[in-house]
N, C-alpha and C positions, 0 to 999 in steps of 0.2 A: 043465218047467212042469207043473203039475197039469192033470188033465181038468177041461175046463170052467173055465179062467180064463183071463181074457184080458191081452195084452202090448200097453204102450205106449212105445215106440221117436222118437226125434225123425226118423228118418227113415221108420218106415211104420210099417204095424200090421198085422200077422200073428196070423189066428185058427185056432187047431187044433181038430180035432174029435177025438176018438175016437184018437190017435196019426196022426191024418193033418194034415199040414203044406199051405198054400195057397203060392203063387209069391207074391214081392214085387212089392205096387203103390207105387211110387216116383210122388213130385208136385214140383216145384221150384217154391218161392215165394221172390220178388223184395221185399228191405224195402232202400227207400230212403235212411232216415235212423232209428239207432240213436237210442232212447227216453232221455232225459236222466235220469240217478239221481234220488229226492227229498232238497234240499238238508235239512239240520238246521237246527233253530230258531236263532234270534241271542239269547245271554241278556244282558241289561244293566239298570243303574238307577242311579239320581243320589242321593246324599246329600252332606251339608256332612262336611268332615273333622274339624270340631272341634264340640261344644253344651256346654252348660254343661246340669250336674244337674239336674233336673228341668225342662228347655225339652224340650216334646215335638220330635223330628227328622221329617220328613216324605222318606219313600225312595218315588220315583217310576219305576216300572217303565218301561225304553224296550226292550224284549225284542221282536224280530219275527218273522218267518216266511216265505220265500218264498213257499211254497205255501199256508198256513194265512192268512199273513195277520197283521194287527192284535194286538200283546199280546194284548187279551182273550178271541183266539182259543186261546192257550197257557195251561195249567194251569201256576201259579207254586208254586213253595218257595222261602221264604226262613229261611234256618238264622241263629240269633244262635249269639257264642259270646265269650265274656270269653278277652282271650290272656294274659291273668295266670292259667290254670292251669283256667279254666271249662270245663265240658263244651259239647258243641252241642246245640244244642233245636231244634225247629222254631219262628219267630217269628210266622209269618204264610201266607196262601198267595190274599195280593189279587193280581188279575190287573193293575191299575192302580195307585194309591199307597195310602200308607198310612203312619201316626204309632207313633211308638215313643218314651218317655220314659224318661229312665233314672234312677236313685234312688243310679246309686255310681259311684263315676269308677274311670277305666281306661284302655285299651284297647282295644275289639270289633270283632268280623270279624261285617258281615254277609255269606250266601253266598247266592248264587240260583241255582235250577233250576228251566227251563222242559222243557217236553215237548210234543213236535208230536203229530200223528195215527198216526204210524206207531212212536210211542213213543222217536222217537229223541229223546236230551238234552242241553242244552249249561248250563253250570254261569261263574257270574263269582263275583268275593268283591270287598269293600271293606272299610276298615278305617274306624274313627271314634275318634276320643277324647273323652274325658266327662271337661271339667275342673271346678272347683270356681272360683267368683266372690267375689274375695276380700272380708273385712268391711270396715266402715268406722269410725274413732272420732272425732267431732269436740268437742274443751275450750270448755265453753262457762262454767267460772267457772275463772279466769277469763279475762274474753271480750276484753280487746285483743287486737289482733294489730295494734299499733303500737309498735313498740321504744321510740318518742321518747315514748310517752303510756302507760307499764303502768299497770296496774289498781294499786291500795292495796291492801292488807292489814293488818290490827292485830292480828294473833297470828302466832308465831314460826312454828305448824302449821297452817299453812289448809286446809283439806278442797279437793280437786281432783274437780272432778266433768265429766261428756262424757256424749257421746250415744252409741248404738252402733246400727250398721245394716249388714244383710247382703241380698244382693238372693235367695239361697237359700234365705232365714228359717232362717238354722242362727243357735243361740243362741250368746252367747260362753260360752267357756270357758275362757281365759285372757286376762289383761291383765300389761302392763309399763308401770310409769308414771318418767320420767326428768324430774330438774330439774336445769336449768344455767345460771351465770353466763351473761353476755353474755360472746363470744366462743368461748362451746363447750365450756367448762371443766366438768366434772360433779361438781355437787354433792349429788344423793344419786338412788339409784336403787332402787326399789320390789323390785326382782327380778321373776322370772315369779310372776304369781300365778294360782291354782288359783281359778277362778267366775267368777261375771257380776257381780260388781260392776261397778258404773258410778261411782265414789269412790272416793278415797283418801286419806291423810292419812300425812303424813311421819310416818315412828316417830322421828326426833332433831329439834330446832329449824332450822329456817332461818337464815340470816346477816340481822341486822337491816340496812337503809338500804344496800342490794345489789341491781341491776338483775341480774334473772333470768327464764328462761322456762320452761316445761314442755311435756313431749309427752308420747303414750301412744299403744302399737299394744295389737292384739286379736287372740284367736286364737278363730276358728268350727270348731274341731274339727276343721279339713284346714288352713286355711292362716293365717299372720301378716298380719297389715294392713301397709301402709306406717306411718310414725309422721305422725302427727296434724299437722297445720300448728302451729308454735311458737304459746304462749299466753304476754304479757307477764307482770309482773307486780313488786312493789316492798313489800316490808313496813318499816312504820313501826308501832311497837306502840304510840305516842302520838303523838299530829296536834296542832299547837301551835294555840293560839287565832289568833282575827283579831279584829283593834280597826279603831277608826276614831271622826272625833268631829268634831260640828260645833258652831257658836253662832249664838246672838240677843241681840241684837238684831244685824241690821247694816244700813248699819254703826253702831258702837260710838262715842259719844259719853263723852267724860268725863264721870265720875261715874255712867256705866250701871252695872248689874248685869250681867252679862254671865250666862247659863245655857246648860250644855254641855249638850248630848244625845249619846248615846253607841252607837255598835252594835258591842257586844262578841258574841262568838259563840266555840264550843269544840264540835271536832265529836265530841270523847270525853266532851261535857258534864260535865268536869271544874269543881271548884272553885278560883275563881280570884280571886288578890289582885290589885287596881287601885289605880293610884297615879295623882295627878295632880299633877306639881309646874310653878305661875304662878311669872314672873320676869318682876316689872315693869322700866321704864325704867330707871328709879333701881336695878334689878341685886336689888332683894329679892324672897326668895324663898319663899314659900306652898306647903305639900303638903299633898294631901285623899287620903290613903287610907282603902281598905273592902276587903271583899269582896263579893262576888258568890257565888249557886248561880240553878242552872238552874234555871226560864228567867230569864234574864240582863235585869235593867234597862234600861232607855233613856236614865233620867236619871241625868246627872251635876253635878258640886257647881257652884256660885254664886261669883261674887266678884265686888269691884265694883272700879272702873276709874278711880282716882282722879286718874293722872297722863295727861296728855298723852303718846303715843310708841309704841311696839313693845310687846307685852306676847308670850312666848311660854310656848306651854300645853305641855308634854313629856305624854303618855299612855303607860302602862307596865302589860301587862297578862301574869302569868305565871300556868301551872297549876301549877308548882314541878317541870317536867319538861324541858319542852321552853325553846329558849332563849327570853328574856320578848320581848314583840313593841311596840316603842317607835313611836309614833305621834308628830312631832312639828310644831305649827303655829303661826304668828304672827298676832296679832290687832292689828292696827295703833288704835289710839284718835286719837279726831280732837276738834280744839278746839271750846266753845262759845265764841261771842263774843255782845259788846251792842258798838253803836255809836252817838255820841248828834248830836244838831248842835243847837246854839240860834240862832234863828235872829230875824229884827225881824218886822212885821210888814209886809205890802205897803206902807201907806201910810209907815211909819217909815222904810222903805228907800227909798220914792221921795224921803224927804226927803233922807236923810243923802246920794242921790246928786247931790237941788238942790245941796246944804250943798256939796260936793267939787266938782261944777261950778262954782259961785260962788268960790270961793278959788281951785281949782287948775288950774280947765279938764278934770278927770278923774273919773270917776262915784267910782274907790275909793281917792281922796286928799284932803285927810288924812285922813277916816273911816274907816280901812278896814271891812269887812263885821262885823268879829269886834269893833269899837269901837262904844257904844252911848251913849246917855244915860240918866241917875239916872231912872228912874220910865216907862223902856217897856215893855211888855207883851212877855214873852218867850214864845217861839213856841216849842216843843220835839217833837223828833222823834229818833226810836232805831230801830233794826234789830237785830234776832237772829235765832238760827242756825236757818235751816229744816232740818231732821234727815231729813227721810222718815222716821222711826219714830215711836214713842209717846214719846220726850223733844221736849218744848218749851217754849217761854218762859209762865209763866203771871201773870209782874208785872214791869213796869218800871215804880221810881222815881227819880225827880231829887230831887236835897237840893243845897241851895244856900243858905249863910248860914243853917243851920237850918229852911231855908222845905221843906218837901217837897211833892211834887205827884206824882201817880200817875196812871201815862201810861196810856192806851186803844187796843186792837188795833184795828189798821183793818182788817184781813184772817180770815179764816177761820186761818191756819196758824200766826197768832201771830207772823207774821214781821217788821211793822211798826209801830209806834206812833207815838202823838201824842198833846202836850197841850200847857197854858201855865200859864206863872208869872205872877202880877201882885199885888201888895198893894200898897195906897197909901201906905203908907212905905218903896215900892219909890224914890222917888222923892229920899228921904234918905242913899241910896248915895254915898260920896264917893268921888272919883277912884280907880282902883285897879282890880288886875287880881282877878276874882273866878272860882269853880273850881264848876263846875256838876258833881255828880257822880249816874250816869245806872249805876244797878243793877240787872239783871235775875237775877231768879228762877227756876229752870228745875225742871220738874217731878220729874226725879233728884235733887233736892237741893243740884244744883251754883247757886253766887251768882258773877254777873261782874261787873264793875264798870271804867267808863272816865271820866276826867276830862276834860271840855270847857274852854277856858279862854277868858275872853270878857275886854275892857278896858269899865271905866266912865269917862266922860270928860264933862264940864257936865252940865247937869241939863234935864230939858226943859222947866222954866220961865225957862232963862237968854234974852237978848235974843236969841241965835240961833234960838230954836224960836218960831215963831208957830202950833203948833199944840199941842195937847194929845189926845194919839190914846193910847187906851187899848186 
């Protein structure tokens, strides 16, 4: 050793001077229990194994330390690295959490390193995947999604249009659009198409009056859609009309007019030829044809109802495409009638019932009601038909032997009348049966007529009458 430096030995310490060496001072020290090493830091952290593109991920440091203590006692590193082929970067260096978003799917290793105080280090890694959330297309024309109920269509090529939605906002970029009978059979397919369109339209014709549905998937630049829930749908390239047809009056009295109204409709507002052929009772047969253009009339033709019985109306309305739409309905007509009665008067009946008591012992023997004398005052009374419409009786008269008399409504409806017959050479009537005839008028035109039939029998100045009642 050099002059003038000093030696330090675990067991003593010897100092020289000058080439002169000192005797060894020797000390023994007692240690009880050997000093524990310092333990290394614990590196660790928590993330989800899977996020989807652009959801930020939150990696939450759980790294500790014997001695140090708490994460944020430890200086962190945390290394990104793409395991498809990526270099490592550093990401981060939070001592507690922290957010990371990712812009492209993969694979990645995050790595961590902490560091205690005496620089020692412990190191973890985790992997993540970054997938892609696939788009969405939904058919909204057209929009059944009832097999039993598809949409119409009136062209062979319908435009097919959808929605399209991505929960990434990645735009579309390709589309496939498929149409198939019912049962799965495919009738024509779009191919893959290049863009965002959200329509399409078949390049050949569809099958006319063929239950068919359509789908469509979508492509956002990484993945295909599922396909589309089925959309119904049904082409008719012409929709046939619809008819229908009622009347007035009702109900229908002989000799009415009868007037149809009509609700013709055409949903291709097509022109269209209308026929109406009547077939009365009696089996003949009337047709009123026309045309029709949009918008379509209400009224229909007139006839009038001469016979008593059934009358049926056939309706027949075509656009000269679809098969003609036959409407057909029966109008029942119903009778007018008059009814007449002649009758005595009070006091003449109480005679003729003395007269019958007196001979017979019975009020209607031998007179009966309808047996009169030469020169009584005849009473007259008639009934016609109450309709409930605007046809009704507006005259009854009686003729009798030339005599005519013109009867009086007793009611508001027309429905009952009264009058009387009497002239003074009523009285010169000789035996015999006479025919009262009682004719009403009706405001359609229609004339009814019924025969009363009455006996003349003595005269009311023979010895049997002691009265004279006029």
């Amino acid at each position: 050793m050099e002059e003038g430096k000093r030696q330090r030995s675990l067991q003593s310490l010897t100092y020289s001077y000058y080439n002169a060496w000192s005797e060894f001072l020797e000390k023994t020290i007692t240690i009880g229990t050997l000093p524990q090493p310092d333990e290394p830091p614990h590196a660790g952290f928590t993330n989800p194994t899977t996020v989807y593109r652009g959801n930020a991920v939150t990696i939450n440091s759980t790294a500790w330390d014997k001695e140090d203590g708490a994460r944020e006692n430890l200086p962190h590193e945390y290394y990104l690295q793409n395991m498809d082929g990526g270099t490592e970067s550093l990401a981060s260096t939070s001592r507690t959490s922290w957010t990371k978003t990712f812009s492209t799917m993969g694979t990645f290793q995050f790595r961590q390193t902490v560091e205690d105080h005496l620089g020692q280090v412990d190191t973890i890694s985790h992997t993540i995947n970054v997938v892609n959330r696939n788009p969405v297309a939904n058919i909204y024309i057209p929009n059944s999604t009832d097999q039993n109920n598809p949409d119409n269509f009136d062209t062979l090529t319908p435009i097919f249009k959808w929605n399209y939605g991505d929960p990434d906002n990645d735009a579309e970029t390709k589309y496939q659009v498929k149409v198939y009978r019912y049962g799965g059979v495919l009738e024509q397919d779009s191919g893959i198409k290049t863009g965002n369109a959200l329509n399409w339209t078949p390049s050949a014709a569809l099958p006319e009056h063929v239950n068919m549905y359509v789908v469509v998937r979508v492509f956002d630049g990484y993945d295909w859609s599922e396909n589309s829930g089925p959309h119904y749908f049904y082409i008719e390239t012409n929709r046939p009309p619809t008819a229908d047809f009622d009347w007035s009056p009702k109900p229908v009295y002989e000799g009415d007019t009868v007037k149809i109204t009509q609700t013709i409709d055409d949903p291709d507002k097509d022109p269209l030829t209308v026929s109406y052929a009547v077939k009365g009772p009696d089996g003949a047969q009337t047709t009123y044809p026309y045309t029709l253009a949009t918008p379509y009339s209400t009224v229909g033709p007139m006839f009038k109802t001469p016979l008593v019985g059934t009358y049926t109306v056939q309706l027949t309305v075509s656009d000269g495409k679809a098969q003609p739409v036959v409407v057909t309905k029966t109008i029942q007509v119903l009778p007018l009638t008059v009814t007449g009665q002649v009758k005595h008067t009070d006091q003449w009946n109480e005679y003729r019932k003395e007269y019958n008591l007196k001979y017979s012992g019975s009020e209607n023997s031998p007179r009966a009601y309808s047996v009169f004398w030469a020169g009584e005052k005849f009473i007259l009374a008639a009934q016609t038909t109450g309709t409930g419409t605007t046809t009704i009786a507006n005259q009854v008269k009686v003729t009798m032997k030339g005599t005519n008399v013109n009867l009086s409504a007793v009611n508001s409806d027309q429905t009952s009348w009264s009058g009387a017959m009497w002239q003074s050479n009523l009285d010169d009537l000789p035996d015999g049966t006479y025919t009262f005839t009682f004719t009403a008028v009706y405001s359609n035109g229609v004339t009814k007529s019924t025969d009363v039939l009455i006996n003349i029998k003595d005269n009311i100045w023979d010895e049997t009458a002691t009265h004279r009642i006029h």
